[in-house]
N, C-alpha and C positions, 0 to 999 in steps of 0.2 A: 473470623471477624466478629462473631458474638459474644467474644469476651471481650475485643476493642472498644466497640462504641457501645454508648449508654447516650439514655435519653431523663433528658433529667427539667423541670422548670425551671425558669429562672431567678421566682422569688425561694427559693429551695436555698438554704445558705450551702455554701460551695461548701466542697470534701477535696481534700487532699487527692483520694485515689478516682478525683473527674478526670487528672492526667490534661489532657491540651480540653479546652473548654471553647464548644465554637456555636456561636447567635444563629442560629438558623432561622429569625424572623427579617424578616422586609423593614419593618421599625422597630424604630428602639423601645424596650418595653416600657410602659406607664412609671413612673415612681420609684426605680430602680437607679441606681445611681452605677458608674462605670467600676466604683470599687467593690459593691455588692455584689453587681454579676461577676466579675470576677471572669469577665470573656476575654481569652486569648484571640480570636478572627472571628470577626462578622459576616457571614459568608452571607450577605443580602442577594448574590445572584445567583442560589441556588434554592431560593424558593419559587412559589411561585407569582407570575405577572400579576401586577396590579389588575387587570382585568379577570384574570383569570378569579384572583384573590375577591373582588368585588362580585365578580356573577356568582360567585359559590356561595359567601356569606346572606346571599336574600332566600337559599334554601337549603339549608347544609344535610338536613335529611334525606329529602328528596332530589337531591343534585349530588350524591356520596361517589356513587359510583361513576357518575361523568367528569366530576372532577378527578378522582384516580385516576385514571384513561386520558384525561386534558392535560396532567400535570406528568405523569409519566414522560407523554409529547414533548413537551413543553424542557425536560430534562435530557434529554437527547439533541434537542436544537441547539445549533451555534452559539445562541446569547446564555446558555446555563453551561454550556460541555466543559468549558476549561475553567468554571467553577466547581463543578463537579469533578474534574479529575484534580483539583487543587488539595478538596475536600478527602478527595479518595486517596492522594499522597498523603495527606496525617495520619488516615488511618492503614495504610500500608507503613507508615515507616516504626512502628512498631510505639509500645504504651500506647494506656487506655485514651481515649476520646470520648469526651460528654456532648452531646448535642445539646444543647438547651434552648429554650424555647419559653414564651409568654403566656401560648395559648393556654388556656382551659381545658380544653376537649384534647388531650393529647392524639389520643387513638382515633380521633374524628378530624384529626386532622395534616397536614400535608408529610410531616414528622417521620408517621411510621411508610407512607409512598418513597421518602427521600433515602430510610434504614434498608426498606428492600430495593433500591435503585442502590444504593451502594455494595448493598450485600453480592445483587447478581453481578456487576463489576467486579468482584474479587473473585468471584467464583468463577470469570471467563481470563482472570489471569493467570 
């Protein structure tokens, strides 16, 4: 799976070899227009809950690793599963998948918890 998916921004202008190109944020990004991103599926139910998303950003350092741990959760329950296994059909069904994404803080944020929640899925098929 680590030649499948990439993680890419989404003010990044699109490449050719992003392959299926999927929104991994909850909104739409700022100032970006539909043809710029260039996003094949908005996969909105595979982030995380607006709560979840709101009690993290009032301390994203100090709340790092309870969010991991929330959001993991949060990816296993009923309202993300059959987003998550939608998401995990594009990147099972072979060519590359770009994740992209708005945030700033790529590594700081919910992004690289969603890479290895899809990674250990393929690794238990």
């Amino acid at each position: 799976m680590d030649d499948a998916v990439r993680v890419r921004r989404v003010y990044d202008h699109p490449e050719e070899a992003d392959g299926t190109r999927v929104l991994v944020d909850r909104l739409w990004p700022r100032g970006v227009s539909k043809e710029h991103a260039a996003v094949d599926v908005w996969a909105k139910d595979v982030t995380p809950s607006k709560e979840l998303r709101s009690w993290y950003h009032q301390d994203p350092e100090g709340r790092h690793d309870r969010f991991v741990d929330r959001y993991r959760a949060e990816l296993g329950d009923p309202a993300h599963t059959r987003a998550v296994d939608e998401l995990a059909g594009l990147l099972g069904a072979g060519g590359p998948v770009t994740l992209v994404t708005a945030v700033k803080d790529v590594a700081g944020s919910h992004v690289p918890v969603l890479v290895d929640h899809l990674e250990h899925l393929a690794r238990r098929r």
